[in-house]
Phi, psi and omega in degrees: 000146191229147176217162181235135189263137183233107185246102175289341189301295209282319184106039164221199208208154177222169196178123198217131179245114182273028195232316204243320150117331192343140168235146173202155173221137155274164185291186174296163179250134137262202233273325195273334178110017185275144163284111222265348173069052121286088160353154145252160187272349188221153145302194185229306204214158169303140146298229234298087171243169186265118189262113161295047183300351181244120158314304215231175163233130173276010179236020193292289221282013182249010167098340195343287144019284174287344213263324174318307194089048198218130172274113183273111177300002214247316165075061137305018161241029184219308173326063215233164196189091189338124171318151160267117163342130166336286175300316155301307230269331178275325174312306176299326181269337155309328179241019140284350190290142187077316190262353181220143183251323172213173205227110162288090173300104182212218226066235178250103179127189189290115165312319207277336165253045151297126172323322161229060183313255148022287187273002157292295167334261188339328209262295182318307184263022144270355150228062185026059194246139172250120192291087191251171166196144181266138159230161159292309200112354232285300184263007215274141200232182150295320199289283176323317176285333153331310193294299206304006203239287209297338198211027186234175151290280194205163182236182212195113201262111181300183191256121187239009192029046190250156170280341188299293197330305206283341157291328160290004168278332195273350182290321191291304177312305166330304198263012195063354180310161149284078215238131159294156152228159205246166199205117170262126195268087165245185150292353182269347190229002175296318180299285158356266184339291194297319166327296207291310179303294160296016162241349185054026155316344171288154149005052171357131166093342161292170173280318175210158144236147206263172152240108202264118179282129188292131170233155183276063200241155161072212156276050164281144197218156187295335171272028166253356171285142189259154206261151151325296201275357198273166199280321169315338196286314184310300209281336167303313165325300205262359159288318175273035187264334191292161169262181174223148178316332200231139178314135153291140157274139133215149182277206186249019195283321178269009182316321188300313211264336178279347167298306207282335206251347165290133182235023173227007178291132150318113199283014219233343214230346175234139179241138196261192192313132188244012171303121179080331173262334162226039189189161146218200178203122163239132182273142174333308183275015170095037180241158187228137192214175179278330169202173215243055171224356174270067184262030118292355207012068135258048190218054197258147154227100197294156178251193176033102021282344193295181184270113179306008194250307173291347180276297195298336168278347184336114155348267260264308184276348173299289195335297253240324156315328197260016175283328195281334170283323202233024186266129149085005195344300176304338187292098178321339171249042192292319185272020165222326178258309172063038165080311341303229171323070207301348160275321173236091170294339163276004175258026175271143177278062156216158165250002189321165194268301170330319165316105170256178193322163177181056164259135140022109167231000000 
């Protein structure tokens, strides 16, 4: 199925495939509909949000995670919280229909082991959402992977170096899903990465691997962010400008870095931080922030009775767009990069002399 969203606020267009996932946006329109080839900077509403449907991790307290070598941001081994309810969740996908194109099933733990999973999936494509989510892979079954066939876009196994890992890629491969895998980029795992990118050593048969840069949220800790200047950072870059059997990522945290050291990536092909302007996160109690690295929340908006249409009009979320408008002014690359993180500034990958301050307002 394919729709299109026509956001009279902003002047674009959105054009969505629920089969493919394909996305396309045009640029502003003018007053004639010709496409004026200006990004818009924002949405009327998210294309995307991230639903924090797990409250808890049923693997906080064995560590899962940490045993990995992945700091959870989220802090499931400190956290615990009531799963979120059916009924918020259909409250949220009612008022997304038309208007949102997928709903990124998260928070703290595995989604795919949420008490109602199955009817979180149904509920999403009954109002024509299309339902994607990350797992460990820890509990991932035939049965599941079955659900994840029937009803997601695509899924997505963080890399746990595990035998669990490597068995939930192939039940999903199995079952036909699309799958991903997702990769936290640290100092501690950068090496990895580049080894595996050059020999193409992941997994056969995936669609992609994503490259997720590790922040200092959570047990995330300052010393595993990787520096600009490290070399290693360079030689990651240029592995991924090779091509590969399998599609490359990156989420939008590395955009900096895919500016400076990459040179065959498309600049048409990179979206910087889209928090508060095509995205959110709403947490398992019904808070809603510009992005789920805000666990301090401060840009925080309770929802029910209130609205995701008023937390996206919100003060507290303009505050947190106009550090991304007025970020870098001087910079020839304001409009693809936009300061990169407006929450953690030390994991942006630039040194430009043009780069202003880019702490927290």
């Amino acid at each position: 199925m394919r729709y299109t969203i026509d956001d009279k606020k902003y002047h674009f267009k959105t054009a969505f495939d629920t089969e493919t996932g394909a996305y396309l946006r045009t640029g502003i329109l003018d007053e004639n509909g010709h496409d004026t080839g200006a990004d818009p900077f924002m949405a009327s509403f998210p294309h995307l949000i991230d639903v924090g449907v797990m409250g808890h991790c049923i693997h906080g307290k064995t560590g899962l995670c940490a045993k990995a070598g992945i700091g959870c941001y989220q802090s499931g081994l400190t956290v615990s919280r009531p799963n979120m309810t059916v009924d918020n969740f259909a409250w949220i996908a009612a008022q997304c229909r038309g208007r949102c194109n997928q709903l990124a099933l998260g928070g703290r733990g595995d989604p795919d082991q949420h008490e109602d999973f199955e009817q979180l999936l149904r509920i999403s494509r009954e109002n024509n959402l299309v339902p994607n989510f990350t797992t460990s892979g820890y509990g991932m079954t035939p049965q599941l992977a079955d659900l994840c066939k029937k009803y997601c876009g695509a899924v997505a196994v963080s890399w746990y170096r595990s035998d669990y890992t490597l068995n939930a890629i192939r039940l999903l491969i199995e079952a036909g899903v699309k799958t991903n895998i997702h990769y936290v980029l640290g100092k501690n795992t950068i090496d990895e990465a580049v080894e595996r990118l050059s020999n193409n050593s992941f997994p056969s048969g995936v669609n992609a691997v994503i490259f997720l840069l590790h922040k200092p949220a959570g047990q995330g800790t300052h010393q595993n962010v990787l520096r600009v200047d490290d070399p290693a950072v360079k030689h990651f870059f240029s592995e991924v400008d090779n091509l590969h059997p399998y599609k490359v990522g990156l989420d939008s945290c590395n955009v900096p870095g895919a500016i400076k050291y990459c040179k065959h990536i498309l600049p048409q092909s990179l979206d910087t931080c889209e928090g508060a302007r095509f995205s959110c996160y709403i947490d398992s109690d019904m808070t809603m922030l510009p992005c789920s690295f805000d666990q301090t929340r401060k840009y925080a908006f309770k929802l029910r009775p209130e609205t995701i249409e008023k937390g996206w009009n919100s003060p507290v979320f303009d505050r947190f767009r106009e550090k991304l408008r007025n970020a870098c002014p001087a910079c020839k690359y304001q409009d693809l990069c936009k300061g990169g993180c407006p929450l953690l500034p030390e994991i942006v990958f630039c040194d430009r002399e043009e780069r202003t301050s880019t702490q927290e307002v």
